[in-house]
C-alpha positions as CSV (number, residue, x, y, z in Angstrom):
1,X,-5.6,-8.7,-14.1
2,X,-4.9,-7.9,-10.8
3,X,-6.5,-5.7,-7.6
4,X,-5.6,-5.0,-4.2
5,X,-8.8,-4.9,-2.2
6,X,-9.1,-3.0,1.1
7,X,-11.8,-3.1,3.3
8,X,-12.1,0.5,4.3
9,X,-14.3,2.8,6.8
10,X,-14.7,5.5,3.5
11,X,-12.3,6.5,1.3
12,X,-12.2,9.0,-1.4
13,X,-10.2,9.9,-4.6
14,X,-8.9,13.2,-6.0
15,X,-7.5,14.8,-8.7
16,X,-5.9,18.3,-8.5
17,X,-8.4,19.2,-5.4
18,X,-11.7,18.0,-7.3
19,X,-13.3,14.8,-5.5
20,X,-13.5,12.3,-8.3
21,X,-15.0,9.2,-5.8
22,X,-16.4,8.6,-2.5
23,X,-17.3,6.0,-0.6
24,X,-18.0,5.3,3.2
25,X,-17.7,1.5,4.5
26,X,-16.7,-1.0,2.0
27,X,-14.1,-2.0,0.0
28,X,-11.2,0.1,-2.4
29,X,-10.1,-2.2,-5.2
30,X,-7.1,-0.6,-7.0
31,X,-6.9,-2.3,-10.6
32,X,-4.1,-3.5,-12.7
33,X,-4.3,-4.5,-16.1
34,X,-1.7,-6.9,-18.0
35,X,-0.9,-7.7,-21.8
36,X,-3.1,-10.1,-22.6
37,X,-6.1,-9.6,-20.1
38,X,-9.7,-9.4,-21.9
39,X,-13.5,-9.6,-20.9
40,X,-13.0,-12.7,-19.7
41,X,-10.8,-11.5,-16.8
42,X,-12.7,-8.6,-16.4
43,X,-15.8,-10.8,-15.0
44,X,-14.0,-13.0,-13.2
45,X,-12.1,-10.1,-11.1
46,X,-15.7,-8.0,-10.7
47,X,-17.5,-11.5,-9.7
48,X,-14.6,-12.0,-6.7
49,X,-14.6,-8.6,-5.4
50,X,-18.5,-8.5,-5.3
51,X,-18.2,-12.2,-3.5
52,X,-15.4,-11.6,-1.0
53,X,-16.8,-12.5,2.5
54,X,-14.7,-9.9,4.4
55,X,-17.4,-8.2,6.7
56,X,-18.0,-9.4,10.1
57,X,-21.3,-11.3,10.6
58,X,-22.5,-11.0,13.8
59,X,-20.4,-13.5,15.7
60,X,-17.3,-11.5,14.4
61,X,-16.3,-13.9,11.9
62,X,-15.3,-12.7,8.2
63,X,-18.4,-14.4,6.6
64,X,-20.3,-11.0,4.5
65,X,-20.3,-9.9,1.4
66,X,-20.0,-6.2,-0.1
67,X,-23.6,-6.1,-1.1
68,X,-24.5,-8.1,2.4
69,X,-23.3,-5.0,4.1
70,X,-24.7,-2.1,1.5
71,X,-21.1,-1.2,1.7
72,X,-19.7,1.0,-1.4
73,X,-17.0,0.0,-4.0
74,X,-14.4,2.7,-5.2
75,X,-12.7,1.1,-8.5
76,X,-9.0,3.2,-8.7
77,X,-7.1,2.6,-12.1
78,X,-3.3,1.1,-10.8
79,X,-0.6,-0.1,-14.0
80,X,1.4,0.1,-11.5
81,X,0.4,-4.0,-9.7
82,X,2.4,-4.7,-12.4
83,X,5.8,-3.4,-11.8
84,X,8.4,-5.2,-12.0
85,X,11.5,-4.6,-9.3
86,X,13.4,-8.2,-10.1
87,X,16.2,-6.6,-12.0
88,X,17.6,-2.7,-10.8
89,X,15.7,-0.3,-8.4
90,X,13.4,1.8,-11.5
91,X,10.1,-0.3,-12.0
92,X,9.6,-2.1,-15.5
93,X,6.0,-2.2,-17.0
94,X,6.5,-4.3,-19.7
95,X,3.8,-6.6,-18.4
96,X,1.6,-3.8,-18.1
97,X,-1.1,-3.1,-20.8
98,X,-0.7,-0.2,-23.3
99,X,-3.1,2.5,-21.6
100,X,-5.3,2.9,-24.8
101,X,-6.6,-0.2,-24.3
102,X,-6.3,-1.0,-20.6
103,X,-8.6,2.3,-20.9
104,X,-11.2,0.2,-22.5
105,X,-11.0,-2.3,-20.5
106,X,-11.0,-0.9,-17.1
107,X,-14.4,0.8,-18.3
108,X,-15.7,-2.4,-18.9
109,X,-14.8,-3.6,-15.2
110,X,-16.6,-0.5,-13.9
111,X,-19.4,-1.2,-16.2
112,X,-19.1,-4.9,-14.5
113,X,-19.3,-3.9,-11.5
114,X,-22.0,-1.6,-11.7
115,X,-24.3,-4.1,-13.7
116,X,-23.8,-6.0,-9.8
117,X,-23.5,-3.3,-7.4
118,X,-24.2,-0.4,-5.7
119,X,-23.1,2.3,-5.3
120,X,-19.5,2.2,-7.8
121,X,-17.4,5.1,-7.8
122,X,-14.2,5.4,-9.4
123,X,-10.7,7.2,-9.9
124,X,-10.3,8.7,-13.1
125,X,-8.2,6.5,-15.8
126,X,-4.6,8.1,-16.1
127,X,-4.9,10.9,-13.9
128,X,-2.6,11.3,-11.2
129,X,-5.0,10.8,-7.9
130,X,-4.7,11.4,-4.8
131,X,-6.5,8.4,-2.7
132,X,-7.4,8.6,0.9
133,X,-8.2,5.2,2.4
134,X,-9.1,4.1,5.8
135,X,-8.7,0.9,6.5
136,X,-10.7,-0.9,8.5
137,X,-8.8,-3.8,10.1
138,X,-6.5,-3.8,8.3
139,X,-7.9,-6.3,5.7
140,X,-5.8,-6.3,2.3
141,X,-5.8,-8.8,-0.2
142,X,-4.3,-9.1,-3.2
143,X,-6.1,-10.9,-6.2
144,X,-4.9,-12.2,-9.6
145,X,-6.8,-13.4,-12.4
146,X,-5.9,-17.4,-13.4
147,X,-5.6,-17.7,-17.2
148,X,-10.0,-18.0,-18.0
């Protein structure tokens, strides 16, 4: 599994002009899910976004936490993290999983997450979004699950 986690002033998804997701300060964490990814993966993933210490305590340093903060979580759906671009210019998915079941287990993430936080909003699974983000800092990481 993987996610690229911003740290955003708000950002907000939507889908043919309907707002789908909102949040103000916080973090976006756009979410790809591979061939062989399960549960597993799932709470490892929700368990490092929730723990990332990328808010500013107050001696400026990078040392809070989402819930630290109260700062939102917008959860956005991504097969494409895993695109592969090593052979020709077209993206291959291969790796990615069929969406029936990443379906299934992207809700479980969101369930994840929401078991731990608050507020959760989310994208909506196969749709084609629109997603408005304001960075704050910039602060992007990317995160990949190890084998659990």
């Amino acid at each position: 599994m993987r996610a690229v986690v911003q740290r955003v002033a708000a950002a907000r998804v939507e889908v043919a002009g309907e707002l789908v997701g909102r949040i103000e300060h916080g973090l976006v964490a756009f979410v790809g899910i591979g061939k062989g990814d399960g549960e597993a993966e799932a709470r490892y993933l929700v368990d490092k976004i929730a723990s990332l210490r990328v808010f500013e305590d107050e001696l400026g340093k990078m040392n809070r936490a989402l819930a630290d903060v109260g700062g939102g979580l917008l959860l956005v759906s991504q097969f494409t993290l895993y695109g592969d671009t090593s052979r020709g210019r077209r993206p291959g998915f291969d790796r990615a999983m069929p969406p029936a079941e990443a379906e299934r287990l992207y809700d479980h993430v969101v369930m994840l997450a929401r078991a731990r936080h608050s507020p959760v909003e989310t994208g909506r699974f196969r749709a084609d979004m629109r997603v408005l983000v304001d960075n704050d800092g910039p602060v992007t990481l990317l995160l990949e699950t190890p084998t659990v």
